[in-house]
C-alpha positions in Angstrom: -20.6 -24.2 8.0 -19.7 -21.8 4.9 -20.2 -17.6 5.3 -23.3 -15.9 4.6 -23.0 -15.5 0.6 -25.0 -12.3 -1.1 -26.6 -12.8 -4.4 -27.8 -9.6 -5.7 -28.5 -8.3 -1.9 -30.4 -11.7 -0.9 -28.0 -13.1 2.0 -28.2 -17.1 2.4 -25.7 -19.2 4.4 -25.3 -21.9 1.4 -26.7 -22.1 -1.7 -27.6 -26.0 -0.7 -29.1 -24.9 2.6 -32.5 -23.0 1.7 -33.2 -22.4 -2.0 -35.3 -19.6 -1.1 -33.4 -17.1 -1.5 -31.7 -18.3 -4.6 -35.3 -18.5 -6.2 -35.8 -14.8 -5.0 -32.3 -13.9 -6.6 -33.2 -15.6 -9.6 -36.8 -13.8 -10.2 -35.3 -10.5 -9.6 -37.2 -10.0 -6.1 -34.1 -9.3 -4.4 -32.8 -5.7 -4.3 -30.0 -5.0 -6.3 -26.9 -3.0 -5.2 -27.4 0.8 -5.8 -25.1 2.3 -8.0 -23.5 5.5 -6.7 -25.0 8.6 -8.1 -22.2 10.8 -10.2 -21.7 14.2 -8.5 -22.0 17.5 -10.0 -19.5 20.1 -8.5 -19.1 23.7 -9.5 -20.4 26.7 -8.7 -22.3 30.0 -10.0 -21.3 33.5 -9.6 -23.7 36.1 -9.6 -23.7 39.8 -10.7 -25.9 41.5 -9.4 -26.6 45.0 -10.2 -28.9 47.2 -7.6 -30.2 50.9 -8.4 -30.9 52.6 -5.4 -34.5 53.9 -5.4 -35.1 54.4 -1.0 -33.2 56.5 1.0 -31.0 54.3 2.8 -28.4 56.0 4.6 -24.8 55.4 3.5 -23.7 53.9 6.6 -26.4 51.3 6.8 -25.2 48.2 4.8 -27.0 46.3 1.9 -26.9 42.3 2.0 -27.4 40.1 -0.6 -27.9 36.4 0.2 -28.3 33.8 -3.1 -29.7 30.4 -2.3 -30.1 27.6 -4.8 -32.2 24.7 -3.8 -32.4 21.2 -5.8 -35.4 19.1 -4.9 -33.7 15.7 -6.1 -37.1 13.1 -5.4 -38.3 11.1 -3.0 -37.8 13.8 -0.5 -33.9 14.3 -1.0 -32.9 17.9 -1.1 -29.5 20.1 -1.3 -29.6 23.6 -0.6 -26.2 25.7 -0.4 -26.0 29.9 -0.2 -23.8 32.6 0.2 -24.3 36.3 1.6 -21.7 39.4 1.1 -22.2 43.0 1.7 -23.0 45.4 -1.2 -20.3 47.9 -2.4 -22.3 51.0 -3.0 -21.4 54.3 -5.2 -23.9 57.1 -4.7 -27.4 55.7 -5.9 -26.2 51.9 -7.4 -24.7 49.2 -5.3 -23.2 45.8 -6.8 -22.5 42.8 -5.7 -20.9 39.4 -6.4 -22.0 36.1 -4.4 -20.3 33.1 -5.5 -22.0 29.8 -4.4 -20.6 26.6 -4.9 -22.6 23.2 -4.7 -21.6 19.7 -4.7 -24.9 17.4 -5.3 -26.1 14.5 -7.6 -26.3 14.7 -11.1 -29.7 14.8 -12.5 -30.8 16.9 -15.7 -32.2 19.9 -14.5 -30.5 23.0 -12.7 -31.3 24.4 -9.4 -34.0 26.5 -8.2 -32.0 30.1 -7.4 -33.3 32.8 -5.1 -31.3 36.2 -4.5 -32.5 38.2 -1.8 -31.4 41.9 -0.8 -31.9 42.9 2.8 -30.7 46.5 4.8 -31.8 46.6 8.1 -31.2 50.3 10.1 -30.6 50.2 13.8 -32.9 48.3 16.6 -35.3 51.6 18.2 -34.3 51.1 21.9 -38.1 51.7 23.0 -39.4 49.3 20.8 -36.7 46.9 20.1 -37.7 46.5 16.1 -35.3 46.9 13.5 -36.7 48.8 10.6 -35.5 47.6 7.4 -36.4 46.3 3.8 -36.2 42.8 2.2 -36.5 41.9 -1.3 -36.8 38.1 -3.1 -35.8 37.8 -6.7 -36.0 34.2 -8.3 -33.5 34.3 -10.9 -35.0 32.1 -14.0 -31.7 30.8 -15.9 -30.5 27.5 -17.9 -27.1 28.7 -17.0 -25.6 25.2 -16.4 -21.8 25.5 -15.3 -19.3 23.0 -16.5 -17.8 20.1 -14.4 -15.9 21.6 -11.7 -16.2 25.3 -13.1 -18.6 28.2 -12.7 -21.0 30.1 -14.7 -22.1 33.3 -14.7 -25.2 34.9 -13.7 -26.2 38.6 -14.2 -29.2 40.0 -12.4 -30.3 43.9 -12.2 -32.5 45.0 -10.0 -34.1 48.0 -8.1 -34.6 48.2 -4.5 
């Protein structure tokens, strides 16, 4: 008996034995191999600029967390982020979160989401952590080069 031969993903043990699936391979009913999907790798550095406008006391640190999400269809998704500490001087603070992403190409760029977060001490009667937490959805058709990184500047006031 000769091996199991594939057609254009229809699987029959002979092309003599059942012409069923050679019929199906011929009317184009059986699936066809997917082709790999090229990747996209790189990565975006953001800049983002923060004026100080609540008293937050100097030894309580300032995050930043940027998150870029790509909804790629039929309920595929990629989602990579990055969070640093602020560097502060008197009433501004900076910082510079670098993401990189590895994903399928497609022709549109990722949904990006910077958030700023400081967060005081937990109150040892109470156990809550008072604290402040802003979203800023960075709107951008900053695409990087293959492999490389493009820059992103964002101000903001917090």
């Amino acid at each position: 008996m000769r091996a199991p031969i594939n057609i254009v993903g229809c699987s029959m043990k002979s092309i003599f034995s059942s012409g069923a699936p050679l019929i199906a391979a011929l009317l184009g009913l059986c699936a066809a191999t997917p082709a790999q999907a090229a990747k996209h790798t790189g990565s975006y550095l953001f800049n983002v600029a923060i004026t100080l406008k609540t008293a937050i006391p100097a030894s309580q640190k300032i995050w930043c967390h940027v998150s870029l999400y790509r909804f790629q269809g039929s309920g595929t998704s990629f989602t990579t982020d990055a969070t640093v500490v602020a560097t502060r001087n008197g009433a501004k603070a900076t910082c510079t979160p670098r993401v990189y992403f590895s994903w399928p190409n497609t022709d549109y760029n990722p949904t990006q989401s910077i958030t700023i977060s400081s967060y005081g001490p937990k109150d040892s009667a109470t156990g809550l952590q008072a604290g402040k937490h802003q979203l800023i959805a960075v709107a951008n058709n900053v695409t990087p080069p293959e492999g490389g990184s493009a820059t992103i500047a964002v101000s903001t006031e917090f």
